[in-house]
GUVO-320316 format. One record per residue (C-alpha): x, y, z; residue number from 1; residue in one letter; chain. Coordinates in steps of 0.25 Angstrom, whole numbers, padded with zeros to 4 digits. Layout:
<nodes>
{node {X Y Z} NUM 'A' 'A'}
...
</nodes>
This chain:
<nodes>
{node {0000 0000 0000} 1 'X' 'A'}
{node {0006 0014 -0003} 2 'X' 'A'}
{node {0002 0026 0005} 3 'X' 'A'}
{node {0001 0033 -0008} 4 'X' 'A'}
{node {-0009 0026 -0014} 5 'X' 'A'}
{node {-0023 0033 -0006} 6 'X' 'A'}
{node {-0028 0044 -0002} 7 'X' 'A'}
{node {-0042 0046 0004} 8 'X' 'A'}
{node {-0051 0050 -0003} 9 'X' 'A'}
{node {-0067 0053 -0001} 10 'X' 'A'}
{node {-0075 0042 0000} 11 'X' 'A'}
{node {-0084 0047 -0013} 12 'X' 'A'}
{node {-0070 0052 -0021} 13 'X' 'A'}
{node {-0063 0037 -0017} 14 'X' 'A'}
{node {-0075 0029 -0022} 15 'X' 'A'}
{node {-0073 0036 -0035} 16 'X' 'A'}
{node {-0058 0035 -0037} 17 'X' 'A'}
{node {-0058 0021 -0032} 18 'X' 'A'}
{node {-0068 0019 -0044} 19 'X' 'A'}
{node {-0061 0027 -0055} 20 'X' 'A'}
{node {-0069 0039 -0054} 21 'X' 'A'}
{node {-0061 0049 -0051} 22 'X' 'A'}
{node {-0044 0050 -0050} 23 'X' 'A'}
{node {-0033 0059 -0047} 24 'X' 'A'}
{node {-0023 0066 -0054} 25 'X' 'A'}
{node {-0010 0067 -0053} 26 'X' 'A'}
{node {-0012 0081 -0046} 27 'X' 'A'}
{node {-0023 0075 -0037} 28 'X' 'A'}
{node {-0034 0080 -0044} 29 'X' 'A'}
{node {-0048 0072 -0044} 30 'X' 'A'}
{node {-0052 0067 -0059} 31 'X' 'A'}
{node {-0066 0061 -0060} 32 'X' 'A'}
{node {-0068 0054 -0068} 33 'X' 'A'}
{node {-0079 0056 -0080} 34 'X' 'A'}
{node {-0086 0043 -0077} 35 'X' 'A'}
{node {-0090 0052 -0065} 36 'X' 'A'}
{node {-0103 0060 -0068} 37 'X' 'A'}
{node {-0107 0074 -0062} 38 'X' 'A'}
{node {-0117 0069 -0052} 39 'X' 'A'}
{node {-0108 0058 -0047} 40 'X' 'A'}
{node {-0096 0068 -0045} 41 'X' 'A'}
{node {-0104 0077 -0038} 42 'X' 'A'}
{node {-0107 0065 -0027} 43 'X' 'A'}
{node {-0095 0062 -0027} 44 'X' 'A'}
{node {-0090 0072 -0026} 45 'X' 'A'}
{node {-0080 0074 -0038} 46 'X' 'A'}
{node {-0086 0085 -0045} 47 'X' 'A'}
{node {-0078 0095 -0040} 48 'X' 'A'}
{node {-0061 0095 -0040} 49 'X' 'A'}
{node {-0052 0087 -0030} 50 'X' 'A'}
{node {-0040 0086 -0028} 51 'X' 'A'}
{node {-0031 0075 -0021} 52 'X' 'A'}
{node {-0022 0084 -0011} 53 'X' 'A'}
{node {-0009 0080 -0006} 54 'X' 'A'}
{node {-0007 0069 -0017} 55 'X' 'A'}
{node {0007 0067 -0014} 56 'X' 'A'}
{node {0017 0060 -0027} 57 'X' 'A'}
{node {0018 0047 -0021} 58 'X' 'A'}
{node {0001 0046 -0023} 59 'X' 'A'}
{node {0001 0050 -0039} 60 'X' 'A'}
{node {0005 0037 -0043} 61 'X' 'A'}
{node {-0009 0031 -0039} 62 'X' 'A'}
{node {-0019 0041 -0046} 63 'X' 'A'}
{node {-0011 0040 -0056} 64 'X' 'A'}
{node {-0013 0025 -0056} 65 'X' 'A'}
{node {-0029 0025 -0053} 66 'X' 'A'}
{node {-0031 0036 -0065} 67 'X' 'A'}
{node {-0024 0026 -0072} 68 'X' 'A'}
{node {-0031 0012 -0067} 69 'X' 'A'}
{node {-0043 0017 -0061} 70 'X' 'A'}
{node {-0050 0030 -0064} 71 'X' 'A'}
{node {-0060 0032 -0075} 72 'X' 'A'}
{node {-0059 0040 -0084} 73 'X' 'A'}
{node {-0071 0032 -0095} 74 'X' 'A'}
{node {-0081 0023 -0095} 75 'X' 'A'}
{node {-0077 0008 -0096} 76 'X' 'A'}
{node {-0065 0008 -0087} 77 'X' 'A'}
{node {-0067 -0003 -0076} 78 'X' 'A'}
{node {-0070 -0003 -0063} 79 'X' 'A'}
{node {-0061 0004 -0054} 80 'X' 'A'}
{node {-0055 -0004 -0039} 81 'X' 'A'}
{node {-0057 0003 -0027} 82 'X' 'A'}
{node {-0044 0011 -0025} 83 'X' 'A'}
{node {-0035 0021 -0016} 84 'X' 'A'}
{node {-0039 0034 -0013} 85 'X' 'A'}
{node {-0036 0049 -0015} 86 'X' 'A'}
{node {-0039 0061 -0003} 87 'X' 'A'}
{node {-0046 0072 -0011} 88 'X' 'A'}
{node {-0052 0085 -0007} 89 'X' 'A'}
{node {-0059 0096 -0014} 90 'X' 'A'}
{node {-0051 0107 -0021} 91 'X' 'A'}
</nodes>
């Protein structure tokens, strides 16, 4: 287990990213994804920007790798495993 591999995130936001719904950047900005309509963004609410803070160097190899594994960007993508966690907070 790395300590860099997890951050705690919202119950509501975790679900998503743990489901492909919405991933981070390599800045720590929230992408959603646009499988993710308006009205389930506002519930969970992704409708607004968030940002990952004090995402340290050693963390960015893992968003990178669920952007790339698990987050989805179109239809037909498979289901995603439940996964680690990000801490997010409004900007």
């Amino acid at each position: 287990m790395d300590l860099f591999n997890g951050l705690l995130l919202a119950p509501q936001i975790d679900a998503a990213f743990d489901r492909g719904f919405m991933t981070i950047d390599d800045a720590g900005r929230v992408i959603v994804s646009n499988l993710l309509g308006p009205a389930p963004r506002q519930i969970l609410g992704l409708d607004k920007p968030l940002r990952v803070h004090r995402l340290d160097d050693k963390h960015r190899a893992f968003p990178a790798w669920h952007r790339e594994h698990i987050f989805r960007r179109t239809a037909g993508l498979p289901k995603a495993p439940v996964g680690d966690t990000f801490a997010c907070r409004s900007d």
